[in-house]
VOGU-3710 file (C-alpha; in Angstrom, 3 decimals, decimal comma):
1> xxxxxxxxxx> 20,790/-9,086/-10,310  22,693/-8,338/-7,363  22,551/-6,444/-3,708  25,570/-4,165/-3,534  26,364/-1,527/-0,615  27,621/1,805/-1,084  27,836/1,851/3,156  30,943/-0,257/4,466  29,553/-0,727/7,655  26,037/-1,262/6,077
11> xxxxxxxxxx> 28,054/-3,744/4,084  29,766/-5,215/7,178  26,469/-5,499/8,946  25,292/-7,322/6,348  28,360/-9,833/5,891  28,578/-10,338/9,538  24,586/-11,107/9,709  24,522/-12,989/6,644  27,687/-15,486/8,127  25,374/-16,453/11,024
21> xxxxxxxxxx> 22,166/-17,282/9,244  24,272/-19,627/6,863  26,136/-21,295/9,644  21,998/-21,840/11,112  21,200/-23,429/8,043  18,383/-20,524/7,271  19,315/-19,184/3,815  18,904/-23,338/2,489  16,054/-24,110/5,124  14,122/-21,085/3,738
31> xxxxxxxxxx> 14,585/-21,632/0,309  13,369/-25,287/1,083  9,745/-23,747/2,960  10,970/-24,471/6,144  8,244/-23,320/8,374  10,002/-23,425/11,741  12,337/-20,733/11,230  10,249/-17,670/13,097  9,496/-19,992/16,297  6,943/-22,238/17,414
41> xxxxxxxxxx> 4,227/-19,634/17,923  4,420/-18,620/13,641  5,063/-22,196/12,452  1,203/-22,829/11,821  0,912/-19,458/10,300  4,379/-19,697/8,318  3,260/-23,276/7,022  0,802/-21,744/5,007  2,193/-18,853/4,158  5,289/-19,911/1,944
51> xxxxxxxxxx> 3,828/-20,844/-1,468  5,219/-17,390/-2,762  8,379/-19,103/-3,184  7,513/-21,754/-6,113  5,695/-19,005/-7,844  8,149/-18,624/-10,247  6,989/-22,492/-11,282  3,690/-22,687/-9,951  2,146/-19,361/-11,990  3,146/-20,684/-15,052
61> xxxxxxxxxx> -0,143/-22,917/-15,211  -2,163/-20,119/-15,052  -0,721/-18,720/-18,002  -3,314/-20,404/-20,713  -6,273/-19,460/-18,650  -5,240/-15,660/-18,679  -4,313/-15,790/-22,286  -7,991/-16,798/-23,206  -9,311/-14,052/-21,078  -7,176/-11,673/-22,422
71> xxxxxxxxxx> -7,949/-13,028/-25,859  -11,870/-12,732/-25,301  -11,610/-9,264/-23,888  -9,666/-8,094/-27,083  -12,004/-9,390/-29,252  -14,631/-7,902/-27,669  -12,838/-4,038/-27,176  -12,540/-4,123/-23,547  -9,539/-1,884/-23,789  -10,567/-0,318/-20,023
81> xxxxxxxxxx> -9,364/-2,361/-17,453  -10,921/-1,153/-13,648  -8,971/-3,228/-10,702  -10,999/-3,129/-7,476  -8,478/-4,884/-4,450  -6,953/-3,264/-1,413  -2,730/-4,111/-0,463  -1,447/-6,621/-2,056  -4,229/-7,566/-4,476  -3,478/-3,936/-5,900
91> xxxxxxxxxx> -0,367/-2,758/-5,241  1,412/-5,249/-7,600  -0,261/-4,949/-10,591  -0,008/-1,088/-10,235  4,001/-1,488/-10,323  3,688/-3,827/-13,104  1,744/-1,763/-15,392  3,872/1,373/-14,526  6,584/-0,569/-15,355  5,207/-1,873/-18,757
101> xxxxxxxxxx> 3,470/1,740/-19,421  0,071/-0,173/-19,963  -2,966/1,697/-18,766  -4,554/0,463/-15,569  -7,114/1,819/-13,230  -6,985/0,854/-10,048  -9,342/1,451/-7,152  -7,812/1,218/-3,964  -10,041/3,927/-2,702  -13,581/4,296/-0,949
111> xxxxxxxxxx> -13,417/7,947/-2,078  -16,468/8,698/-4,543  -14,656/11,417/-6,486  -12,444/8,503/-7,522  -14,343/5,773/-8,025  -17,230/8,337/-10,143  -14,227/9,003/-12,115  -13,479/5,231/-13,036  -17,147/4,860/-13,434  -17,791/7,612/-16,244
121> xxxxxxxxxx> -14,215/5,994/-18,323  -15,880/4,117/-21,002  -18,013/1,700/-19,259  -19,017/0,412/-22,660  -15,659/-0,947/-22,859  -14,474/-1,826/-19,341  -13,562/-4,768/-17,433  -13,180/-4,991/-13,832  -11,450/-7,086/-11,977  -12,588/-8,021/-8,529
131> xxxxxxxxxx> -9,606/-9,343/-6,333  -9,975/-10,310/-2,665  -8,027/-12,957/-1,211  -10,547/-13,315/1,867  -13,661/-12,161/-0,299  -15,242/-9,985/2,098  -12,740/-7,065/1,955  -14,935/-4,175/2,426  -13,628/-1,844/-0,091  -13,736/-4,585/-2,776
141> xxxxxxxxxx> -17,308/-5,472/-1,858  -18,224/-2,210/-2,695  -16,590/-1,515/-5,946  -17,875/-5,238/-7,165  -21,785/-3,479/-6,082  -21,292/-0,171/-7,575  -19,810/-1,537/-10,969  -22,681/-4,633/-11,002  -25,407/-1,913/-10,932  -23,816/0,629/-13,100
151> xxxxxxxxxx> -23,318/-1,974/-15,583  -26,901/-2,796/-15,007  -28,429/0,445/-15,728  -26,256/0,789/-19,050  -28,028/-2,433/-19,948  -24,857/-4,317/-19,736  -24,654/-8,354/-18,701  -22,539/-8,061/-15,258  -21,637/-11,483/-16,253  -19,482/-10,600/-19,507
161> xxxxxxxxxx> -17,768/-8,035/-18,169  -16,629/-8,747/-13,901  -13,453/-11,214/-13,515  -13,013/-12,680/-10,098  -9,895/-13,187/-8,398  -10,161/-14,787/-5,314  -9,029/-17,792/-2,893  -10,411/-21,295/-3,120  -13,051/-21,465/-0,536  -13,661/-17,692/0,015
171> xxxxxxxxxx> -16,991/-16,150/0,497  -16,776/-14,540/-3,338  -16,121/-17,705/-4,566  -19,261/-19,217/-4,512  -21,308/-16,174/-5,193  -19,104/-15,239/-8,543  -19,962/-18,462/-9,693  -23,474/-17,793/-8,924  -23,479/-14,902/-10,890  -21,654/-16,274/-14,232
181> xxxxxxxxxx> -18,802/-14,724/-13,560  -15,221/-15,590/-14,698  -13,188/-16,839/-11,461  -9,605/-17,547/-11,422  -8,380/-18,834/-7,862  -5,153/-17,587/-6,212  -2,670/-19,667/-4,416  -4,710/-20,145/-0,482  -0,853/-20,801/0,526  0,606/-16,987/-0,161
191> xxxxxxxxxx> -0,437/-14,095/1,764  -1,817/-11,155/0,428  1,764/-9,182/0,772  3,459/-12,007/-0,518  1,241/-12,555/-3,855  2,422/-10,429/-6,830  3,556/-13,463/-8,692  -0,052/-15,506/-8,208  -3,080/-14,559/-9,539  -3,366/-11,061/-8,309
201> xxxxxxxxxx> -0,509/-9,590/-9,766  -1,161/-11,721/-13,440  -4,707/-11,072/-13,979  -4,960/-7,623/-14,344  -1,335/-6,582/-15,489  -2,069/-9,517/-18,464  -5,252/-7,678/-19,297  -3,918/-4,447/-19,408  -1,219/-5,616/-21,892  1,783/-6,499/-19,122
211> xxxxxxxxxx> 4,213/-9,350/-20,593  3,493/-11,527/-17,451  5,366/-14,594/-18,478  8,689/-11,883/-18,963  8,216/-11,195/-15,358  7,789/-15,033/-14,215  11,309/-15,856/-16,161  12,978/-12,900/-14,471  11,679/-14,425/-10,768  12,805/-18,040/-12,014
221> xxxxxxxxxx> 16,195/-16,766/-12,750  16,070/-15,571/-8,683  14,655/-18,511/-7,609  17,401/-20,177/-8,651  19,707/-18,669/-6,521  17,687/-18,630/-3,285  19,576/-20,334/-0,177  22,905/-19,686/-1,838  25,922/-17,612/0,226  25,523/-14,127/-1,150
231> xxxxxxxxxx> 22,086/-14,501/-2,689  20,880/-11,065/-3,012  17,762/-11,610/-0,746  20,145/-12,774/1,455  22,272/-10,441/1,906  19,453/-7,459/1,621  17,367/-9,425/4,595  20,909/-9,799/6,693  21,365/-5,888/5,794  18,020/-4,413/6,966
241> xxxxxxxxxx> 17,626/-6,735/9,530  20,897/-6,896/11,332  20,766/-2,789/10,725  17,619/-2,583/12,285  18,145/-4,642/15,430  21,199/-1,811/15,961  18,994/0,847/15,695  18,433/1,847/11,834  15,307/1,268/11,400  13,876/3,862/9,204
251> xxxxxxxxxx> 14,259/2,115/5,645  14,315/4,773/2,915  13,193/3,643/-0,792  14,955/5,698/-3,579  13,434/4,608/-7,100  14,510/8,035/-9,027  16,746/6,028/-11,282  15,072/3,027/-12,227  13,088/2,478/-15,195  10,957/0,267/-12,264
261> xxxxxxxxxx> 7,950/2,851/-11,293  6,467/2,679/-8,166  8,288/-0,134/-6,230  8,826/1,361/-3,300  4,985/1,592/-2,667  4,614/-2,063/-2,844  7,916/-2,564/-0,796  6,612/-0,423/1,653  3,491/-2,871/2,539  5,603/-6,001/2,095
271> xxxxxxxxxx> 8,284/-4,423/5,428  5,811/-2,434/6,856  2,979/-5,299/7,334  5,594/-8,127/7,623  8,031/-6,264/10,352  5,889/-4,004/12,226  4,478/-5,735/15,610  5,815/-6,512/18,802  6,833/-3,088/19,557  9,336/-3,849/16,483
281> xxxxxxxxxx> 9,861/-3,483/13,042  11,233/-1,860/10,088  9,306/1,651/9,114  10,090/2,105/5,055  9,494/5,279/3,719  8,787/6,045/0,193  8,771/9,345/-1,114  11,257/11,307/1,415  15,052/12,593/1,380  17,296/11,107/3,716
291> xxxxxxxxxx> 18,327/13,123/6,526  21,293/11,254/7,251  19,884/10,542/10,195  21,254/7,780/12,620  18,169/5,661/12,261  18,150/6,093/8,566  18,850/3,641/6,080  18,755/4,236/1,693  18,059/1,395/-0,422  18,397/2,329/-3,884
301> xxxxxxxxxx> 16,260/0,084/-6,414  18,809/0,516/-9,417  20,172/3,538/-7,785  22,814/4,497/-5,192  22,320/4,541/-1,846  23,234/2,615/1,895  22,136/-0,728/-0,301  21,879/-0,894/-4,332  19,088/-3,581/-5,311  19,614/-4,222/-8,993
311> xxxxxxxxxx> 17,399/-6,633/-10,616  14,228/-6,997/-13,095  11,067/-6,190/-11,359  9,452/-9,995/-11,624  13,379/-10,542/-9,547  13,094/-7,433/-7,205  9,837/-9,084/-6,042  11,081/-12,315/-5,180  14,834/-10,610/-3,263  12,521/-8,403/-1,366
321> xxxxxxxxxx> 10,022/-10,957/-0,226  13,134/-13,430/0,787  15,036/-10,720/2,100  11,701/-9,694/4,430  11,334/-13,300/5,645  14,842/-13,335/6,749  14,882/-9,742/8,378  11,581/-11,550/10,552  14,478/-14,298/11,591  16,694/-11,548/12,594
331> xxxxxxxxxx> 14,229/-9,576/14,230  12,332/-12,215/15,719  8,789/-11,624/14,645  6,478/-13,564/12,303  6,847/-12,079/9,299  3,332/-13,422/7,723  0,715/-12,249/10,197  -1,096/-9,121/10,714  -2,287/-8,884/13,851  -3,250/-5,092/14,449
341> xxxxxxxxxx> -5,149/-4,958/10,956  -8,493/-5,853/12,298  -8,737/-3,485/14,814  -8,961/-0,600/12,945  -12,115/-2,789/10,503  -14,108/-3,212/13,503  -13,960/0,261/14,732  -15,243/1,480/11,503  -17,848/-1,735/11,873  -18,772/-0,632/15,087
351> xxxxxxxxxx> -18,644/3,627/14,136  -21,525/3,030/11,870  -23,491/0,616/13,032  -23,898/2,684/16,425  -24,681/5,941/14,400  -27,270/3,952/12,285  -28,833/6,593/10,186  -27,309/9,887/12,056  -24,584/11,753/11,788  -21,325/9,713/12,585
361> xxxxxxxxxx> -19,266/10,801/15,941  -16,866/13,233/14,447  -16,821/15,609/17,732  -16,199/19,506/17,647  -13,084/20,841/16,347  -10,498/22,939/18,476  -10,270/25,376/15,374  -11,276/26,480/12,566  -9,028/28,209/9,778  -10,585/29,061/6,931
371> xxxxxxxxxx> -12,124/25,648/4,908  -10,033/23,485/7,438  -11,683/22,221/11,068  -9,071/20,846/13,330  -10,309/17,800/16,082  -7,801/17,249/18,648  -6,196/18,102/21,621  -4,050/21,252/20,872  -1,559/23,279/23,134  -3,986/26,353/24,202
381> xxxxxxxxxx> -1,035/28,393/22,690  -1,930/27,110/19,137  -4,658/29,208/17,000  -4,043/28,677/13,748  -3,089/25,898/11,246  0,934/27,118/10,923  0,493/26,255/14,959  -0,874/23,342/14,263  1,615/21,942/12,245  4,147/23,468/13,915
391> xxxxxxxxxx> 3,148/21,582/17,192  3,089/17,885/15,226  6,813/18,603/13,904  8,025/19,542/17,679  6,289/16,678/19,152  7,619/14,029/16,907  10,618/12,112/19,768  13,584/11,309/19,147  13,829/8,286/16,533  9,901/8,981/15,564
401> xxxxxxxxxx> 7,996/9,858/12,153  5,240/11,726/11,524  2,548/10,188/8,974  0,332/11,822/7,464  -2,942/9,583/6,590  -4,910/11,593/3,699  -8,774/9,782/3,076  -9,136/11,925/-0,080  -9,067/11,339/-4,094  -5,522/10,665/-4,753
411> xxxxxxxxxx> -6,066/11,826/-8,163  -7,868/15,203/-7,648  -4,822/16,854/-8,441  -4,945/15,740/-11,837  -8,078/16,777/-12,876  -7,482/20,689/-11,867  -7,402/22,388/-15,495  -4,561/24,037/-16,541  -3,907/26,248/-19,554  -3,283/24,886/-23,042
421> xxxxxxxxxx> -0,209/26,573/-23,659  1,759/25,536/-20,202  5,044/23,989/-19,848  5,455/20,809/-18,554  7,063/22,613/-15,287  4,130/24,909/-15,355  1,566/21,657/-15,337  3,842/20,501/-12,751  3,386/23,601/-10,444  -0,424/23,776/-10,684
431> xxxxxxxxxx> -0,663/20,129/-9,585  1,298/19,973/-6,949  -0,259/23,309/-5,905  -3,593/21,279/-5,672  -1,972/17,630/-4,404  -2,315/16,982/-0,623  0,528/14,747/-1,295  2,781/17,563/-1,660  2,400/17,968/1,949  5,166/15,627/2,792
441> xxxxxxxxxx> 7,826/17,381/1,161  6,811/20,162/2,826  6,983/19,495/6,273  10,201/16,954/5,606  12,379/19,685/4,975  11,041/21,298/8,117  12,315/18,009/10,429  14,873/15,564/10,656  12,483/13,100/11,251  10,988/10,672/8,662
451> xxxxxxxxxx> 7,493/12,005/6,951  5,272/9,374/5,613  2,428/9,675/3,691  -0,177/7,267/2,677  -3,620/7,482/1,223  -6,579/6,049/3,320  -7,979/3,578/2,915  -5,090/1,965/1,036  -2,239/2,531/3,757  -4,994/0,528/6,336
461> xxxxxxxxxx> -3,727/-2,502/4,399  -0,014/-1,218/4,418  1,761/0,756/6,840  -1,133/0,216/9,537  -0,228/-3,016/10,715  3,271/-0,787/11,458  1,301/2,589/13,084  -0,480/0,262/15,586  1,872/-2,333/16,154  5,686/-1,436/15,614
471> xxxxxxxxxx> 7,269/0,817/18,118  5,504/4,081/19,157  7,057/6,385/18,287  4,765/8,290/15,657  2,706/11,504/15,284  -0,032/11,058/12,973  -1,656/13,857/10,597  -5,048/12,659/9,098  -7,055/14,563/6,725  -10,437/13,937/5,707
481> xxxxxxxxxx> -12,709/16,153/3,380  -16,253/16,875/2,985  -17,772/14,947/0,163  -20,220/16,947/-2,252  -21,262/14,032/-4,770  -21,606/11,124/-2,757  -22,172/7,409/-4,194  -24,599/4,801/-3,064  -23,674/1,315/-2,285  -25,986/-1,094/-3,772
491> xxxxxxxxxx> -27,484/-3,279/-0,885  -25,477/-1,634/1,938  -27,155/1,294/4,521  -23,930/3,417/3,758  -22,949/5,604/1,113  -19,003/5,383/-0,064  -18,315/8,559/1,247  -20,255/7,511/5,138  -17,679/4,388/4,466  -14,943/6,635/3,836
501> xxxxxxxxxx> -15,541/8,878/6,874  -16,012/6,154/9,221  -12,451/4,302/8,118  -10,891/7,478/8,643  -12,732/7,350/12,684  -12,342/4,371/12,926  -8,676/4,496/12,754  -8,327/7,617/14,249  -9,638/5,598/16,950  -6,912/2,838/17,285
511> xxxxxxxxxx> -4,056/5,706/16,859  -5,148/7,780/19,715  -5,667/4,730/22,083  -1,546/4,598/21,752  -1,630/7,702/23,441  0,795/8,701/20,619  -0,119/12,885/19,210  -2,479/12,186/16,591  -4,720/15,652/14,721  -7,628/15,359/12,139
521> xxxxxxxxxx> -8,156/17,942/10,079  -11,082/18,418/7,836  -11,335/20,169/4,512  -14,883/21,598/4,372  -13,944/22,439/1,004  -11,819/20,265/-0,450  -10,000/22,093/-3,489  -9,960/25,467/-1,266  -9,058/23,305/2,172  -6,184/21,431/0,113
531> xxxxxxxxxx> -4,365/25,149/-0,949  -4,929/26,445/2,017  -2,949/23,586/3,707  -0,429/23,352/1,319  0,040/27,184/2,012  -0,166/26,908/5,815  2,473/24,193/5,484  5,405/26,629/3,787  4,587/29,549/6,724  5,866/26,580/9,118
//
């Protein structure tokens, strides 16, 4: 494994920053769980927060209790495994499986579209997992409702069939026990960001049919070298930290050469959440060219770029979370709390307990063009959806981003039938032709600002803590769509779609309060609304 820079002054940034933390002592006091190094103010929080670094060791004892689970659900053909978690308790185990090319479906989502989807996969043979490191994460509550009743109604014991992850002590605890089900507790001293190597990541990636003990030894092999001069996390945390503090601090994540699939999503939450307060931070962005920008930084994960992280994924896990702790140091932020998170989970609270049973407070849109509404305030010049896009690109300020913030089914796209006899490009083409994601690209090319994109509710748990409370600088583009098949959830006065609606308010809410440019639009139809976008996006 090793952290490499194709950048001499990214690599003489890093030397130079990497020199001073050793002559402080940090690179040996962090290794050691030293909880003082982020200031008096984070050393309660950091205290417990620093368990992720004897996971390599620690983990291992949970090995025999996943192998018997996995065992049992073999033996009895659960070959469908469902993960319901938010942020870290999904993000992991979605890189792992990727990795491994084991099937895993993973709800992350409060879309209905999506979760129907998971729902109508085999149910006879499915197994869900239920991870929540607090045990009252909405989204999770939900899925664990939906799934307990749907295996109900198929005459299915909720008890065989729903594993609980969770943290000793939580609310879910207690009532998974209640219920019969299977609970495996989590590490209380690793934060949610910080816990691919506990519990949440194992679980699920062992049931799908990941080689979790391969990814422990690969971690041990880094944890070995922690607090050493030159340690890769070392010298990545000295490098994205020390650039930052001068002013690159747009971190872009180039995978497109690694046999590692999808890291950059779950580095992404790790900078984003850890970094991003204070008016500070680091803003990672997966999924975007560089513009060479002065702000920009590449990290390649087994590719070229600024940095070059090469390393196994259970490694890259363990360098990026050391490196992140250290660019906290540099920065001088707590890189284990989250405090803008809960602001945008009590407006939604608050959104629909106020509307009660009526319609929620969406307002009255400036436009309309064609199946798209658009709420916010607009130049008067602006009268169509090329305007309105046009508008977000010229307001973006100098060393901003625009994200866009899609609450729809981030799978949609995939379900849009295409013709037997197409090429793989062709397949290709109609998909992207129907994926909102696609609308990134898109307007990137039409900037030389960073473009973000993130699905909602999942990016709530990721890049939020960085929209709210890192510098603000950003233009946000949400997107919400009507719902046509809604989904009830069991012992709650909301449907999934109501929840979905009111997240995407709800943080609408706590964006606009910046006073930064922030536009929803609305797809009142969502396959016609999403092409129509898509389309109004290349007249830009």
């Amino acid at each position: 494994m090793s952290v490499t820079f194709g950048d001499e002054s990214v690599g003489a940034v890093a030397a130079e920053g990497a020199r001073g933390l050793v002559d402080e002592g940090v690179p040996g006091a962090l290794a050691g769980g030293d909880p003082t190094l982020w200031g008096a103010e984070a050393e309660a929080e950091a205290a417990i927060r620093l368990g992720w670094l004897n996971l390599p060791t620690t983990s291992r004892e949970l090995l025999p209790e996943i192998g018997k689970l996995v065992e049992r659900a073999r033996a009895e053909g659960l070959e469908h495994v469902v993960l319901a978690g938010m942020g870290g308790s999904s993000l992991a185990p979605e890189v792992i499986c990727a990795s491994a090319d084991v099937p895993l479906t993973v709800l992350d989502t409060t879309d209905p579209g999506q979760v129907r989807r998971a729902l109508a996969d085999r149910l006879d043979r499915t197994i869900v997992v239920v991870s929540s490191k607090s045990g009252s994460t909405v989204e999770t509550d939900s899925h664990r409702r939906i799934y307990e009743q749907a295996f109900r109604d198929a005459g299915i014991d909720p008890a065989g069939r729903i594993v609980v992850v969770t943290d000793p002590g939580s609310p879910l605890e207690q009532s998974a026990i209640d219920a019969g089900y299977t609970v495996i507790l989590a590490d209380p001293n690793v934060g949610g960001r910080y816990s691919a190597l506990t519990a949440f990541g194992l679980v699920p990636s062992a049931l799908a049919g990941a080689d979790v003990a391969r990814l422990l030894d690969q971690a041990a092999e880094a944890r070995e070298r922690l607090g050493e001069d030159g340690e890769p996390g070392l010298l990545l945390g000295a490098a994205i930290g020390a650039a930052a503090a001068e002013g690159r601090d747009k971190l872009l994540l180039d995978d497109s050469l690694s046999d590692i699939n999808g890291l950059p999503d779950w580095i992404e939450q790790l900078i984003a959440e850890s970094t991003g307060k204070q008016g500070r931070g680091i803003l990672p962005v997966a999924g975007s060219e560089p513009n060479e920008a002065e702000d920009e930084l590449l990290a390649g994960i087994d590719t070229e770029g600024d940095i070059e992280v090469r390393a196994p994924l259970g490694a890259q896990f363990l360098v990026w979370e050391f490196a992140t702790a250290v660019a906290g140091r540099l920065l001088g932020i707590n890189p284990f709390d989250q405090p803008n998170v809960a602001e945008s989970k009590e407006n939604t609270t608050r959104i629909l307990q106020e509307a009660g049973d009526g319609p929620l407070p969406t307002g009255t849109p400036a436009l309309v063009d064609g199946p798209v509404e658009v709420y916010g305030d607009l130049p008067a010049h602006v009268k169509d959806l090329p305007g309105v896009l046009t508008a977000l690109l010229k307001d973006i300020p100098d060393r901003g981003y625009l994200a866009i913030l899609a609450f729809l089914d981030r799978e949609a796209a995939f379900d849009v039938p295409v013709p037997p006899e197409a090429s793989f490009e062709a397949i290709t083409d109609i998909w992207a032709a129907h994926d909102p994601a696609s609308l990134q690209g898109l307007l990137a090319i039409r900037t030389d600002r960073p473009v973000t994109f993130g699905w909602g509710p999942r990016y709530l748990h990721s890049t939020g803590q960085y929209h709210k409370g890192g510098p603000q600088n950003g233009v946000f583009l949400q997107i919400t769509g009507a719902v046509s098949d809604d989904l009830e959830v069991p012992g709650k006065p909301y449907t999934l779609g109501r929840l979905q609606l009111a997240q995407a308010l709800g943080d609408l809410d706590a964006l606009r309060k910046r006073g930064r440019p922030a536009v929803r639009l609305h797809l009142t139809d969502r396959e016609a609304g999403v092409r129509h976008l898509l389309a109004a996006a290349r007249e830009v």
